[in-house]
C-alpha positions in Angstrom: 33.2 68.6 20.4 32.9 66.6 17.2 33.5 67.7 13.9 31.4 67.6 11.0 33.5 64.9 9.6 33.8 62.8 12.6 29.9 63.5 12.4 30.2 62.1 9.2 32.3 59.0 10.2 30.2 57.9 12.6 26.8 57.8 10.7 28.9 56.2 8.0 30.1 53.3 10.4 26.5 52.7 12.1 24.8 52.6 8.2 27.9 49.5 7.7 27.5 47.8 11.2 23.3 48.1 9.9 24.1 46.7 6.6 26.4 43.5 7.8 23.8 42.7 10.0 21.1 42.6 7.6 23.0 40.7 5.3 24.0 38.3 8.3 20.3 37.7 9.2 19.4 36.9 5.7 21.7 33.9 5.7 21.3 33.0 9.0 17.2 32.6 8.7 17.0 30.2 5.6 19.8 28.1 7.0 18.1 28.1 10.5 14.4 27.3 8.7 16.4 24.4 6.5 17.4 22.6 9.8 14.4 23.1 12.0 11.6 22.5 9.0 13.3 19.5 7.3 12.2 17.3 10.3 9.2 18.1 10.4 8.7 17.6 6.6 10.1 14.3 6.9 7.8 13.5 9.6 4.8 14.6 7.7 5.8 12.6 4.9 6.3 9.4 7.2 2.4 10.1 8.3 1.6 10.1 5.4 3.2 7.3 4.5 1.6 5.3 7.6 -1.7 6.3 6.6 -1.4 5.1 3.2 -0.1 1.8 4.6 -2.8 0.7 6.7 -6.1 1.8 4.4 -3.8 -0.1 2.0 -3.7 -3.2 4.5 -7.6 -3.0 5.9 -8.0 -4.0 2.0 -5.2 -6.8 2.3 -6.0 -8.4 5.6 -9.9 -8.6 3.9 -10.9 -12.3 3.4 -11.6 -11.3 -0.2 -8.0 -11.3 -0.3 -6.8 -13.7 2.4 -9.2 -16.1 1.2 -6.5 -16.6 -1.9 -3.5 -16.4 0.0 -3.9 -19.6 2.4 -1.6 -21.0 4.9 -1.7 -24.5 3.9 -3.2 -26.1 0.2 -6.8 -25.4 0.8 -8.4 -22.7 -0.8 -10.9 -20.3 2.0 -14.1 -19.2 1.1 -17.0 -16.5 3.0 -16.2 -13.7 5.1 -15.4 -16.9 8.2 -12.6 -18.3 5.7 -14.3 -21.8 5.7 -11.8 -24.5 3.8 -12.9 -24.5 0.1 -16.2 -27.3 -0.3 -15.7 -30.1 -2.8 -12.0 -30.4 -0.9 -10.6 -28.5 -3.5 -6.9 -27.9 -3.4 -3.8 -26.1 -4.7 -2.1 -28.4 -7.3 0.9 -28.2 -8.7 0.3 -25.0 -10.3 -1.9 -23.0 -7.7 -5.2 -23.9 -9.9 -6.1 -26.9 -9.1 -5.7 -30.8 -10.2 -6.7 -32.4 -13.4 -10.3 -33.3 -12.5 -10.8 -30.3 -10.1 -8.7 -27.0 -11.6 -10.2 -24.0 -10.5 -11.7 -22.8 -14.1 -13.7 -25.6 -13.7 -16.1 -23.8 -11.8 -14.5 -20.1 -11.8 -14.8 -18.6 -14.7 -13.6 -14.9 -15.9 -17.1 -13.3 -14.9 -19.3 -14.2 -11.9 -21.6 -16.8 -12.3 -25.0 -15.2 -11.2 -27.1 -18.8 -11.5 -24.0 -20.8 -10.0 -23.0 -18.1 -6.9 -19.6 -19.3 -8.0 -17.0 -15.8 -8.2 -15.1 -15.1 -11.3 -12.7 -13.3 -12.8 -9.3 -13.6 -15.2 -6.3 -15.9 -14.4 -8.6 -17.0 -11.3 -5.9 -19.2 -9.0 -4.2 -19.4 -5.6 -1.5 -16.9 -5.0 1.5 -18.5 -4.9 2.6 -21.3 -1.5 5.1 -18.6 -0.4 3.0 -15.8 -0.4 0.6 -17.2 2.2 -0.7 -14.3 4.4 -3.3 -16.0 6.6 -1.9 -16.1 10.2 0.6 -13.1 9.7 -0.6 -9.6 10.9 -0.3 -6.8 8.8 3.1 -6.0 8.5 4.5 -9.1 7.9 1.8 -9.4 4.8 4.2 -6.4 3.6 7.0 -7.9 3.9 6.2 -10.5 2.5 4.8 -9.1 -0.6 7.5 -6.8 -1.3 10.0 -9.6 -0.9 11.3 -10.7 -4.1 12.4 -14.3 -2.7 8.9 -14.6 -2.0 6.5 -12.7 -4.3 7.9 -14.2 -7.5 10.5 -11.9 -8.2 8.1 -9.4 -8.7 10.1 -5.5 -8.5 8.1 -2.6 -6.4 6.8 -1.4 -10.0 5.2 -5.0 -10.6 3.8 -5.3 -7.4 2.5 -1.8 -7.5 1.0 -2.6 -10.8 -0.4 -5.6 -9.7 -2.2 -4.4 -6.6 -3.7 -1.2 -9.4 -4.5 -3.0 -12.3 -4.7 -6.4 -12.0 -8.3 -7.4 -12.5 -8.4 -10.4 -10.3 -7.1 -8.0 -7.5 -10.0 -5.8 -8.4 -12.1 -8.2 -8.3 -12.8 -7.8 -4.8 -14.8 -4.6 -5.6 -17.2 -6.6 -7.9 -17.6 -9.9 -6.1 -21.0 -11.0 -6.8 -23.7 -12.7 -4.7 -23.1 -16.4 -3.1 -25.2 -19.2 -4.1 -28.3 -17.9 -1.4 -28.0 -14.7 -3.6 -26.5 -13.2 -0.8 -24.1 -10.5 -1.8 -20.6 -10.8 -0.6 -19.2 -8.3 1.6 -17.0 -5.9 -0.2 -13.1 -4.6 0.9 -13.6 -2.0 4.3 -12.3 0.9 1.9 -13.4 1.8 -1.7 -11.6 0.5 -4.5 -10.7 4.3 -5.5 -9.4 5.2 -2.1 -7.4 2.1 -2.3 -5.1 2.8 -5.3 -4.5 5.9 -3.9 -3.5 4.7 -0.8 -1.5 1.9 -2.7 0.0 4.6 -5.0 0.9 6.8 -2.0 2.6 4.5 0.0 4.5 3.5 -3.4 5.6 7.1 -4.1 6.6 7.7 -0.5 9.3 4.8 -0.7 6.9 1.7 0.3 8.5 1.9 3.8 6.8 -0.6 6.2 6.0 1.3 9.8 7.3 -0.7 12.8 4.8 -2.5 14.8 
């Protein structure tokens, strides 16, 4: 029959053996959540990311972008992306020639009696940024190459897309010369810098196709 201090002994052991496993479970359970909810961080932050991407591209594949960023020398115009009238062309310095540079006719402002769209530094992007043709994601890449987007950094291009007022334009582009008002970008120009700023913040990853 036991003794009261084998009595003793035993309840003594079971409280330790109750104790160590405790202290086992509590460092077993946050190392077991780091590993299982990491992933599935990481995946919500690539949805994210994704999401961010293409409201940021439904604004980039627009024609009131497109229309700036030709294929060829020849400036688009209208939602069809028409070559420019008056066979208007790049020049050596994306605004034009001599007798035909692009302030001629586009001034900072919209021209409500001329239909003719303005706005600041108006101009063709640059020949090796031209987007028309490519699909979505190889607009990306080519905008955050530096080869290719004139050495513009991620913060430059961020800013750019943000802030610049000829990007913005798109958002304010005026009526034609029927008076007919142009058709804006499929996404508001709020919802865009927040998608622009998201995808920015989340490491400007491009999805895979």
């Amino acid at each position: 029959m036991p003794t009261p201090a084998m009595k003793i002994k035993n309840y003594l052991l079971i409280f330790f053996l109750l104790m160590a496993g405790f202290v086992l479970a509590s460092i077993y359970i946050p190392i077991e959540t780091a590993y299982t909810s990491a992933p599935v961080n990481a995946q919500e932050n690539e949805k994210k990311s994704d999401v961010a991407f293409h409201k940021m591209m439904d604004v980039l594949t627009h024609p009131r972008c497109l229309n700036c960023h030709p294929s060829d020398n020849i400036p688009k115009q209208g939602e069809e992306s028409h070559p420019h009238y008056f066979d208007i062309a790049r020049g050596d310095d994306n605004v034009g020639f001599e007798a035909t540079k692009c302030a001629t006719c586009h001034q900072s402002e919209n021209n409500p009696y001329s239909g003719a769209p303005g706005a600041p530094h108006w101009s063709l992007a640059p020949h090796s940024m031209r987007w028309q043709g490519l699909d979505r994601f190889e607009i990306a890449q080519s905008m955050m190459d530096g080869e290719r987007n004139g050495g513009r950094s991620p913060e430059e291009i961020l800013k750019h897309l943000t802030e610049d007022d000829l990007v913005l334009w798109a958002w304010g582009p005026g009526a034609n010369i029927k008076g007919e008002p142009r058709e804006l970008p499929p996404v508001s120009k709020e919802e865009f810098i927040s998608a622009v700023e998201a995808w920015f913040e989340s490491g400007h990853t491009i999805p895979s196709k």
